[in-house]
C-alpha positions in Angstrom: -43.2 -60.2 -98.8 -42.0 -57.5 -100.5 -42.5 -53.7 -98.9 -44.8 -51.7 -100.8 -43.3 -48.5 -102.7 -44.7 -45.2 -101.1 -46.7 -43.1 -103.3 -44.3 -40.0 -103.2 -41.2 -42.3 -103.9 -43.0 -43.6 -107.4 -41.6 -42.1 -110.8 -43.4 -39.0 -111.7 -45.1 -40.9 -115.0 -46.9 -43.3 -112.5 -47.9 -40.4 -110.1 -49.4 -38.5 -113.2 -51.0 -41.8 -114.2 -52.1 -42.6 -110.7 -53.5 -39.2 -110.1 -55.7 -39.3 -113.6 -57.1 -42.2 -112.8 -58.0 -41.3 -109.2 -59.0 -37.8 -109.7 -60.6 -38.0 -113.1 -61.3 -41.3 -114.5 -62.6 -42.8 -111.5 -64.8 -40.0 -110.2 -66.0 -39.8 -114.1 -66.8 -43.7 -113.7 -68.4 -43.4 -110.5 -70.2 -40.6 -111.1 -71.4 -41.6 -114.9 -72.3 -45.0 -113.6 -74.4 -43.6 -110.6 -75.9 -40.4 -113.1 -76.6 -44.4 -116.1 -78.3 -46.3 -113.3 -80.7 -43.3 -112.1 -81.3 -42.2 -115.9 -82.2 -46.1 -116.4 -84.9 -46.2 -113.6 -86.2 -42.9 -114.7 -86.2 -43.7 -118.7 -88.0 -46.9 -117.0 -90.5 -44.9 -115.4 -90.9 -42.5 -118.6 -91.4 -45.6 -120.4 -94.4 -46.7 -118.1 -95.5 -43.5 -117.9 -96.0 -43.1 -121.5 -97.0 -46.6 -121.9 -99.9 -45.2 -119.0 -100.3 -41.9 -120.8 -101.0 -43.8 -124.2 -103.6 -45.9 -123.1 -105.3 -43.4 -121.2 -105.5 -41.1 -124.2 -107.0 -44.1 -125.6 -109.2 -44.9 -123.2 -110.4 -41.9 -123.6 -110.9 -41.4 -126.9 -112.2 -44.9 -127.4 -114.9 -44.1 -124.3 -115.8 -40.8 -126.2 -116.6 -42.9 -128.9 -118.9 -45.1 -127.3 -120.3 -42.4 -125.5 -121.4 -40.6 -128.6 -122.6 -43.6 -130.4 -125.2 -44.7 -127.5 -125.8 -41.2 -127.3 -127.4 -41.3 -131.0 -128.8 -44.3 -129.8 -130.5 -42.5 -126.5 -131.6 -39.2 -128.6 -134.1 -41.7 -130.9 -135.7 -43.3 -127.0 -136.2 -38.8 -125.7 -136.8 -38.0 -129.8 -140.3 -37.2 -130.5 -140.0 -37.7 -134.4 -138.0 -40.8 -133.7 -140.8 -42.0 -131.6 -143.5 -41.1 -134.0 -141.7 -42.8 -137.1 -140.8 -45.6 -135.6 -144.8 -46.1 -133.6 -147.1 -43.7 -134.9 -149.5 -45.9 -137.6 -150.6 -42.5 -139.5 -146.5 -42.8 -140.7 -147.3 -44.4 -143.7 -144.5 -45.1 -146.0 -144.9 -42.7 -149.2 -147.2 -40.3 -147.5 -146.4 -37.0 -147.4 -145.9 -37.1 -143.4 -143.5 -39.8 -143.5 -141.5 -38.6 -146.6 -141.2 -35.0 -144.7 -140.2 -36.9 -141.4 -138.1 -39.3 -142.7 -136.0 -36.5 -144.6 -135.5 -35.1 -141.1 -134.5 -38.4 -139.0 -132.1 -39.1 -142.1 -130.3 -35.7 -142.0 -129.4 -35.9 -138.5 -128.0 -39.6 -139.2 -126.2 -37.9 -142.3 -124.7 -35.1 -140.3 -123.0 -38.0 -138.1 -121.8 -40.3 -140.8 -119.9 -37.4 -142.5 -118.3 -36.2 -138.8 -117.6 -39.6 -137.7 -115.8 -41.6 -140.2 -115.5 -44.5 -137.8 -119.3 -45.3 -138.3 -120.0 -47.7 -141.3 -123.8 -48.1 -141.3 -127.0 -47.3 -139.5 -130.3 -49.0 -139.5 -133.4 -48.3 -137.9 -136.4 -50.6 -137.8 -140.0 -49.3 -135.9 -142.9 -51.4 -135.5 -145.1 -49.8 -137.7 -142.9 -51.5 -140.8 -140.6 -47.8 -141.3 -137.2 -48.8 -141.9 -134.2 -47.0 -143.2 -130.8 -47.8 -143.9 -128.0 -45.6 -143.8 -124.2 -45.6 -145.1 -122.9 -48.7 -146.5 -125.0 -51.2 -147.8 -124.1 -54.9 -146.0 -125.2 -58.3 -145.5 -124.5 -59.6 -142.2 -126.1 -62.2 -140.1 -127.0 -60.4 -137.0 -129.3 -62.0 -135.4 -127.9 -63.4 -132.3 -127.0 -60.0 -131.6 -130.7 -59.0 -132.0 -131.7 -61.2 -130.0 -129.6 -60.7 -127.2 -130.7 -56.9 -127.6 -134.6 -58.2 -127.3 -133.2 -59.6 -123.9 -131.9 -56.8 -122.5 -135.3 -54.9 -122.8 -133.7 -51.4 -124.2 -130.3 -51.6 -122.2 -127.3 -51.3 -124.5 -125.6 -54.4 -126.1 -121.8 -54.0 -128.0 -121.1 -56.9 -130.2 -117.5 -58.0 -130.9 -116.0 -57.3 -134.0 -117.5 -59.7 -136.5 -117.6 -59.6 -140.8 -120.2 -58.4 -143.0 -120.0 -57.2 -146.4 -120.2 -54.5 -147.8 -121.7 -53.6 -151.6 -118.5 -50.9 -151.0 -115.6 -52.6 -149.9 -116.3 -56.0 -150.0 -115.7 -58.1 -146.5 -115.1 -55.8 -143.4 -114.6 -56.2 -139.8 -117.4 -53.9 -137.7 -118.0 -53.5 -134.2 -121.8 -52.7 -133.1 -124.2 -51.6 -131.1 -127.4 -52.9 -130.6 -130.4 -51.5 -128.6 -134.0 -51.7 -129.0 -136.0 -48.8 -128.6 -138.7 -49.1 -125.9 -141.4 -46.4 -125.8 -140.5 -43.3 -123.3 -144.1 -43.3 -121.6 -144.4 -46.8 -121.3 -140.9 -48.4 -120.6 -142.0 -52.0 -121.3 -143.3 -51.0 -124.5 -140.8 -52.0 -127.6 -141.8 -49.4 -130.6 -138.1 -50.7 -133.0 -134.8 -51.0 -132.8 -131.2 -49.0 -133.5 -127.9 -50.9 -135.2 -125.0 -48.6 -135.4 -121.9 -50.2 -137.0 -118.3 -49.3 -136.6 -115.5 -49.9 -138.6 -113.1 -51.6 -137.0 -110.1 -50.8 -138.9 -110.7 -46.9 -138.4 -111.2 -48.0 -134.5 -108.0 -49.7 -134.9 -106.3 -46.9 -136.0 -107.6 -44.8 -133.7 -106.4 -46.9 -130.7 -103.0 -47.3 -132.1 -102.6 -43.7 -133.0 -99.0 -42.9 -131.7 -97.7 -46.3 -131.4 -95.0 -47.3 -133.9 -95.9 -50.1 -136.3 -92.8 -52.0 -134.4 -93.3 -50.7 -131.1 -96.5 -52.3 -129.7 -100.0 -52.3 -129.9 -103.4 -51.5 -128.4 -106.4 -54.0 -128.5 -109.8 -54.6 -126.3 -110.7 -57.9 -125.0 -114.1 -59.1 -123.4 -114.6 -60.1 -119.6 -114.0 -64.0 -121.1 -110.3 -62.8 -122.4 -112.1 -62.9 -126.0 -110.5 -60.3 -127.9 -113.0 -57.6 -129.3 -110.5 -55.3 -131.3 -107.2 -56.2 -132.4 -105.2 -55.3 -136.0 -104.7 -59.2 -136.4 -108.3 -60.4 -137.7 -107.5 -63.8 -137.0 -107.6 -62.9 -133.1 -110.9 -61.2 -133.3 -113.4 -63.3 -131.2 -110.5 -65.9 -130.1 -109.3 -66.1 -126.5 -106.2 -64.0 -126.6 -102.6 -66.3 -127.0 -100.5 -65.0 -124.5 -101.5 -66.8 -121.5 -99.2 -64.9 -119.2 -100.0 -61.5 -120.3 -103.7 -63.0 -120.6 -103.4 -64.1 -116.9 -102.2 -60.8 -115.5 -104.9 -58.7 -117.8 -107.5 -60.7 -116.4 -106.8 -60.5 -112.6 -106.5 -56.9 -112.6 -109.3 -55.1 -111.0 -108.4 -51.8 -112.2 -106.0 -49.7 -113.8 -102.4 -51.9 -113.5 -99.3 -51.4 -115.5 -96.6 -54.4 -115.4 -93.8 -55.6 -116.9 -93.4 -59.2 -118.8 -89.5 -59.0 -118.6 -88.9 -62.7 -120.4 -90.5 -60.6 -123.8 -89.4 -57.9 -123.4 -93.0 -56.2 -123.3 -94.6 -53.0 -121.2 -98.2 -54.0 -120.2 -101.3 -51.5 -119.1 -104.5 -52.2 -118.9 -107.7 -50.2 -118.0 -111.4 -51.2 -117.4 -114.3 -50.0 -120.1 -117.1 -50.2 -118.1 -119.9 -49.6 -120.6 -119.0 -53.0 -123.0 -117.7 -55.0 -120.0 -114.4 -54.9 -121.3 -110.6 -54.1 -120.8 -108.4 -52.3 -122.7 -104.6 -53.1 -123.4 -101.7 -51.1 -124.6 -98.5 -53.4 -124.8 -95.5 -51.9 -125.8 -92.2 -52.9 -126.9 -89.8 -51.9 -123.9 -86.2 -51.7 -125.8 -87.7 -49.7 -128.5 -89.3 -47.3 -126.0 -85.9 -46.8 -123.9 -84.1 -46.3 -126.9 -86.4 -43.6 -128.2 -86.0 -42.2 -124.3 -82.5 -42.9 -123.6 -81.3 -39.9 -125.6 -80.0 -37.8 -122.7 -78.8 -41.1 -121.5 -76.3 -41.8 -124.8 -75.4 -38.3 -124.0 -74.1 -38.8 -120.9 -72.5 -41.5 -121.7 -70.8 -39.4 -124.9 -69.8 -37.2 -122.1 -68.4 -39.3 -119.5 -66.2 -40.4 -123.1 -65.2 -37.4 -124.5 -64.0 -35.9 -120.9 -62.4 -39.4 -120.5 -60.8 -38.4 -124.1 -60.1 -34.8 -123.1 -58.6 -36.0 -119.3 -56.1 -38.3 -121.5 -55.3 -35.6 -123.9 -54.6 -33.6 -120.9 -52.7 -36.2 -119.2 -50.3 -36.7 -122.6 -50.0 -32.9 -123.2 -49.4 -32.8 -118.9 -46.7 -35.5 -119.8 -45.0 -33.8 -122.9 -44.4 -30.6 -121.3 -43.6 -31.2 -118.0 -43.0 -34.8 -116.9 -41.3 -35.9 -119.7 -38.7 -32.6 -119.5 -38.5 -33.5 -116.2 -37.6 -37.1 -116.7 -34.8 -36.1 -119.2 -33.3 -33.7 -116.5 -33.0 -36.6 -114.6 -31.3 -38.5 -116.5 -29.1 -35.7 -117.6 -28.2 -34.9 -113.8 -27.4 -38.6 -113.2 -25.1 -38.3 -116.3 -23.6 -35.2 -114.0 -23.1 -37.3 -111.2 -21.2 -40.2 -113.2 -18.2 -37.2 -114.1 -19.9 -36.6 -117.5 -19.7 -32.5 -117.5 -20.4 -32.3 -121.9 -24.2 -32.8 -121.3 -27.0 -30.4 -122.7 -30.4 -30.1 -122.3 -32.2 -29.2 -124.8 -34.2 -25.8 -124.2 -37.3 -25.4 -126.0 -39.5 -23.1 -123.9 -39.4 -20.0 -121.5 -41.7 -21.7 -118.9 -40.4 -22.6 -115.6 -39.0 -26.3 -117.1 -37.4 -23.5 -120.0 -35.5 -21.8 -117.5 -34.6 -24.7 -115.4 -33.2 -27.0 -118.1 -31.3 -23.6 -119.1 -29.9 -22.9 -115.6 -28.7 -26.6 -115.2 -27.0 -25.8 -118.5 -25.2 -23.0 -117.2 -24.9 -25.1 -113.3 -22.7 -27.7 -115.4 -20.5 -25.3 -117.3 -19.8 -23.4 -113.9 -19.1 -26.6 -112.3 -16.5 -27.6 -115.3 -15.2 -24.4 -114.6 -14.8 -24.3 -111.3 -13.4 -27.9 -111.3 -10.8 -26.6 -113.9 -9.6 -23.7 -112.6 -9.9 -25.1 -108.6 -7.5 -28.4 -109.8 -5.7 -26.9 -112.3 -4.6 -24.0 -109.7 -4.1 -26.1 -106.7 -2.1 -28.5 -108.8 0.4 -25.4 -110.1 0.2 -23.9 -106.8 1.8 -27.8 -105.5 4.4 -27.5 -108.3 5.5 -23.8 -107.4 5.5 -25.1 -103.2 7.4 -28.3 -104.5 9.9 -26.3 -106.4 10.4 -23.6 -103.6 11.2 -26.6 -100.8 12.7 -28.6 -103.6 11.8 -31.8 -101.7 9.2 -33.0 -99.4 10.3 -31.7 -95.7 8.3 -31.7 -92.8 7.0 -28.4 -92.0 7.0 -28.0 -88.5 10.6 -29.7 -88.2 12.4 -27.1 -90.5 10.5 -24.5 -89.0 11.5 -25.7 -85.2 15.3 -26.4 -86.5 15.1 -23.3 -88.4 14.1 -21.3 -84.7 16.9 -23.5 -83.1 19.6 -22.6 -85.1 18.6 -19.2 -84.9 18.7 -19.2 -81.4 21.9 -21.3 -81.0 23.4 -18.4 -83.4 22.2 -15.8 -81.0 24.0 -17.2 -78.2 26.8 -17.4 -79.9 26.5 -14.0 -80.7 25.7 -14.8 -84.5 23.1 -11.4 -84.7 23.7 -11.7 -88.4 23.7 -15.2 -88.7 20.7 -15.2 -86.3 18.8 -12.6 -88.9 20.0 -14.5 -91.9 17.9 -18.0 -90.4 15.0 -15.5 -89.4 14.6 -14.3 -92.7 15.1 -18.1 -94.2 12.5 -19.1 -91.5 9.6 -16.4 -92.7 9.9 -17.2 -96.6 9.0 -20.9 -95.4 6.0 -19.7 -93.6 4.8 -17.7 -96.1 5.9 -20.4 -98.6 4.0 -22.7 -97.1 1.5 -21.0 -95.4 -0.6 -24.0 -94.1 -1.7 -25.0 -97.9 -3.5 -21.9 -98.4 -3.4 -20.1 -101.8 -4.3 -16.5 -101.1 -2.2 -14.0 -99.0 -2.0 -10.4 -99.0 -0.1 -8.2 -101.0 1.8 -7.2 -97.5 2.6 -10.7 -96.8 3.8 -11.4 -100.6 6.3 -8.5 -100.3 7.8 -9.3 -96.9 8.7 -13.3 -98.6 10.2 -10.8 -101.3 11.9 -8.7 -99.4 13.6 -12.0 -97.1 14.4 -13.7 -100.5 15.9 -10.4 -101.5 18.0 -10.0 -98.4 19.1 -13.4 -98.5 20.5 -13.0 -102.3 22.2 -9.9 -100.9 24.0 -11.6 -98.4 25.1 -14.2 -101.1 26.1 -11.4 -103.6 26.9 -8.7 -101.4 27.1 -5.8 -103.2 26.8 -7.2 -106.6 23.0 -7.2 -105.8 20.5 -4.0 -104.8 16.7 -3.9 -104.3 14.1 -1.0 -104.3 10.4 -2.2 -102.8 7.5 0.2 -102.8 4.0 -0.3 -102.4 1.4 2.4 -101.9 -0.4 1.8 -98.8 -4.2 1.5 -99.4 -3.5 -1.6 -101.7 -1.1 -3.5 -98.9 -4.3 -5.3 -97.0 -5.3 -6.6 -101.3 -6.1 -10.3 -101.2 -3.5 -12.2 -104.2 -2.2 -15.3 -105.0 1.1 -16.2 -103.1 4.1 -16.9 -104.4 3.8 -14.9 -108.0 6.1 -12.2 -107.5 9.4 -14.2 -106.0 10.1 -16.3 -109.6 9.9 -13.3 -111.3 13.1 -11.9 -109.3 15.0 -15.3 -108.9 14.4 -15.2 -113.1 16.3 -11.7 -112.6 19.0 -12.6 -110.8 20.2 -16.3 -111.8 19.3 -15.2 -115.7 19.5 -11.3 -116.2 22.5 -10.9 -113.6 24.4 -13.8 -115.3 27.9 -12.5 -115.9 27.5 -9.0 -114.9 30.4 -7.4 -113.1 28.6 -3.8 -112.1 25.8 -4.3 -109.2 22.5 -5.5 -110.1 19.2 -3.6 -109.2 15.9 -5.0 -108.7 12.9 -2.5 -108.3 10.0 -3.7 -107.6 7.2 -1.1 -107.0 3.1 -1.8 -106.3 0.4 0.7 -107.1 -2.6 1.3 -107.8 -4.5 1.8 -111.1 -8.5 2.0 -110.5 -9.8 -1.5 -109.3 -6.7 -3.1 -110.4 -3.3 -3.8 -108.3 -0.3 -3.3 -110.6 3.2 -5.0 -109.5 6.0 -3.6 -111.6 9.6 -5.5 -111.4 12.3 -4.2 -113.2 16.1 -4.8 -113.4 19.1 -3.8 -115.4 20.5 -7.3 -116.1 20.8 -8.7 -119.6 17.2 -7.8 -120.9 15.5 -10.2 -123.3 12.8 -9.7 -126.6 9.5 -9.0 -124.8 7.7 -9.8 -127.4 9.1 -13.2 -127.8 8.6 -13.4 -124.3 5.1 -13.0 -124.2 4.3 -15.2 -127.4 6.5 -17.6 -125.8 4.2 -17.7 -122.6 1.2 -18.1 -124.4 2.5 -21.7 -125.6 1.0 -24.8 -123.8 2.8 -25.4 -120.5 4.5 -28.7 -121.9 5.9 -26.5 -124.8 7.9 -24.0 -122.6 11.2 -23.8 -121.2 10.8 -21.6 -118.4 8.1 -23.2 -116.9 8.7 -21.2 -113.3 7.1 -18.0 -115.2 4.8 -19.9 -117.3 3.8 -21.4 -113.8 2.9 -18.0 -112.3 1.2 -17.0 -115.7 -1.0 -19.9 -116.1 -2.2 -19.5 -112.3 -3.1 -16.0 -112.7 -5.2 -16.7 -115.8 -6.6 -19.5 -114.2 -7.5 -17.6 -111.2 -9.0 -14.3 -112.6 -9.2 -14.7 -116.4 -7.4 -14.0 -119.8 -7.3 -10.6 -119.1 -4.8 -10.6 -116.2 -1.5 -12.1 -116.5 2.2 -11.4 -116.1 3.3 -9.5 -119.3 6.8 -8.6 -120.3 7.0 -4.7 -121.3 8.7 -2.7 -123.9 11.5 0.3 -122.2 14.0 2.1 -122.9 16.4 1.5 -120.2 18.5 -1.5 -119.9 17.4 -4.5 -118.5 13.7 -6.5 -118.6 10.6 -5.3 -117.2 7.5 -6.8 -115.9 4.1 -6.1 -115.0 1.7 -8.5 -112.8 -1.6 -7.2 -113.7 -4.5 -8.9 -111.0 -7.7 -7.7 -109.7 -8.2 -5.5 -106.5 -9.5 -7.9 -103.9 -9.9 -6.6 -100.2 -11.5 -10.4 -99.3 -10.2 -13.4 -100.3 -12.3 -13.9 -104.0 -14.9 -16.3 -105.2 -13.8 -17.4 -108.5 -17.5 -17.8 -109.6 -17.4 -13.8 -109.5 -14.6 -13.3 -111.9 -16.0 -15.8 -114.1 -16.8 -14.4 -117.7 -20.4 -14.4 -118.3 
């Protein structure tokens, strides 16, 4: 089984992925999802509730209806006039008494036929042979409904919605109401009878006010499931289709709302007590929700767009910071394979600016310092090499060195004695355990025993000076610079030279430089052919002792200090070692040009 990767050793493109998707998608998800679900129940609930709301405004207006219409009808039972038309024998058709009468009964019918547009006709028969029709004129057979009204000894009887015609229209749908008129002081007595009609499109309309065409519908069914009202006229009088919706209508004893989920359908349903029957709204649940759900498609556009805006985030996140980060990398990995040419590219000032241009700078200082650390240790083994001329064992030449120094000694050598002491000290300081920096003091006293050596060789066909101003004696250098420079003297300036040659070599000063001059009076030579020849390559020179000492000193502290051969007026060759004043052994990353 293979071991699983920890987070914090993953690439930085998967952590950024990883992290977008736990910190933003996923709570987005989460939190959308739980904020969809919630809306859904409420838009659910909004969508009984206004499936509730709409039919009880219906109910409402549909039982202010009926309420005013067997109001009419109860105002002729309490109406004197109405009483008298309809009973009083002295009413007399064409009389003066039952004109003016008459013209009052048919102006308060008027005033409710041009309020109520839902009425279609009124007609009022009295026992004494008055009659009067009012609004449209129809023939309709209506005598079961009579009848049953005769039965009901003055209660109130609604008819369902049936057709007459009308002299108007044509063929019409009404509702009615029927109700014979029994005589106030003597209950049992019948003195006529009321038929109001309604129009049963304008009741229609009036119970699907609000409702979308496509959305559902409102309709009124009897206590037989017969339906009463309904927009489709081949319904009316018919037991209503649906037997499940039919079903659930029927069992409820009151106000009930439910849901048929196999259509799709919202379902409420109210009592009407006066007719004995029950009111439906059904509605069309998708196209409720979807007129509801607008906050919901909102959220959901805004669980998307900061979904969109997260992944913008996360590319622009990944542009400017992983993917320059990435590219480092890479570019470091390049550093660690020996490749010191690479560049990163700086585009910015930010923090990943600055740190692409500081590993820019890193790799040119490591070049550098590579150069100049190999490159000087490497002439710094050539000049040790030449000086022992083969590989010897230090600590053996310097304990046969010591021996024959003491063996002289005994002997009573003292010269010969001081002659190996001398020999012994240039070793050590030749050598000098590897290391490439001495002091000035130390650098003069190799000098000065290489000097005294030659003189012991020459005798007095060789003389040294050797100054050195004090303060500058403890200055940090690189060894072995100065004793070339004087063996070039005397093997090549000396050459052939019968009066006694003189080396001066003097140290000093000169503000935070040291400045070694070494002059003799040998042969002289063109300094400046010298000096152009020491600016050649290494493999193009002949005096590669001097270029040697040169090309170490550049290396070491820059272009601008060097060994340099100087124009005089004496005879001879003179030159000047020009090096920086160091009291500590240097860091070359401080003399490095910026």
């Amino acid at each position: 089984m293979k071991r699983l990767v920890k987070f914090k050793d993953l690439s930085l493109g998967v952590k950024a992925n990883l992290l977008f998707a736990i910190v933003i998608v996923l709570p987005i998800l989460i939190l959308g999802s739980i904020i969809l679900v919630e809306m859904n129940k409420i838009v659910k609930k909004q969508a009984f509730d206004y499936t509730e709301s709409h039919l009880n405004t219906v109910e409402d207006n549909f039982e202010h209806i009926v309420q005013d219409i067997e109001n009419i009808s109860t105002y002729m039972i309490f109406s004197d006039e109405f009483r008298e038309y309809l009973s009083s024998p002295t009413v007399v058709k064409g009389t003066p008494a039952h004109t003016e009468l008459e013209e009052d009964l048919v102006g308060f019918f008027v005033f409710h036929l041009m309020s109520k547009n839902y009425i279609n006709s009124i007609t009022v028969h009295g026992i004494n042979g008055n009659e009067f029709n009012l609004g449209e004129p129809i023939e309709a057979d209506e005598q079961k409904w009579l009848e049953q009204a005769k039965e009901a000894a003055g209660k109130i009887r609604w008819s369902k919605a049936y057709p007459v015609h009308s002299y108007w229209s044509g063929e019409e749908y009404v509702i009615s109401l029927f109700r014979v008129i029994n005589n106030i002081n003597n209950i049992n007595q019948e003195i006529g009878s009321a038929t109001i009609r309604l129009k049963v499109d304008e009741l229609n309309r009036m119970l699907n006010t609000g409702i979308p065409v496509d959305h559902g519908r409102t309709f009124i069914l009897d206590e037989e499931g017969k339906v009463v009202l309904h927009e489709e006229e081949k319904l009316l009088g018919n037991l209503y289709p649906e037997e499940e919706l039919l079903e659930q209508v029927m069992t409820a004893s009151s106000t009930q709302k439910f849901s048929l989920k196999n259509q799709g359908l919202l379902v409420a349903t109210t009592p009407i007590e006066r007719g004995g029957w029950r009111l439906v709204t059904v509605m069309n649940e998708e196209d409720i929700l979807n007129e509801l759900r607008g906050v919901e498609y909102r959220i959901f556009l805004f669980i998307v767009i900061t979904t969109a805006l997260g992944l913008v985030g996360l590319i622009g996140f990944y542009l400017a910071i992983i993917n320059p980060v990435v590219e480092l990398t890479r570019k470091t990995k390049q550093v660690e394979k020996g490749d010191f040419t690479v560049h990163v590219e700086v585009n910015s000032k930010d923090e990943i600016g600055r740190l692409n241009h500081r590993f820019n700078q890193m790799v040119v200082q490591i070049q550098h310092l590579i150069n100049t650390k190999y490159r000087l240790e490497i002439r710094q083994r050539e000049s040790e090499l030449k000086a022992l001329q083969n590989q010897i064992n230090p600590h053996f030449l310097y304990n046969t060195l010591d021996m024959i120094r003491w063996t002289a000694r005994i002997e009573k050598a003292m010269e010969t004695s001081r002659l190996i002491e001398l020999l012994s000290k240039m070793f050590r300081i030749s050598l000098s355990e590897g290391k490439l920096w001495i002091t000035l003091k130390e650098e003069l006293l190799y000098v000065e025993s290489y000097l005294e050596l030659q003189k012991k060789r020459l005798g007095t066909k060789l003389n040294f000076q050797l100054t050195c101003e004090e303060e500058i004696k403890d200055a940090v250098i690189l060894k072995q610079i100065l004793q070339p420079i004087i063996e070039n003297s005397i093997v090549h300036g000396f050459k052939g030279k019968k009066e006694t040659g003189i080396i001066s070599i003097n140290a000093f000063a000169e503000g935070q430089e040291v400045i070694i001059d070494i002059k003799d009076n040998g042969m002289g030579i063109d300094p400046e052919k010298m000096n152009e020849h020491m600016r050649k390559p290494l493999d193009d020179r002949t005096s590669f002792a001097l270029s040697n000492i040169n090309e170490r000193i550049s290396i070491a502290f820059g272009e601008e200090y060097s060994l340099m051969f100087m124009e005089h007026d004496q005879p001879g060759t003179w030159v000047r070692v020009r090096l920086p004043l160091f009291r500590d052994k240097p860091n070359l990353k401080t003399i490095e040009k910026e």
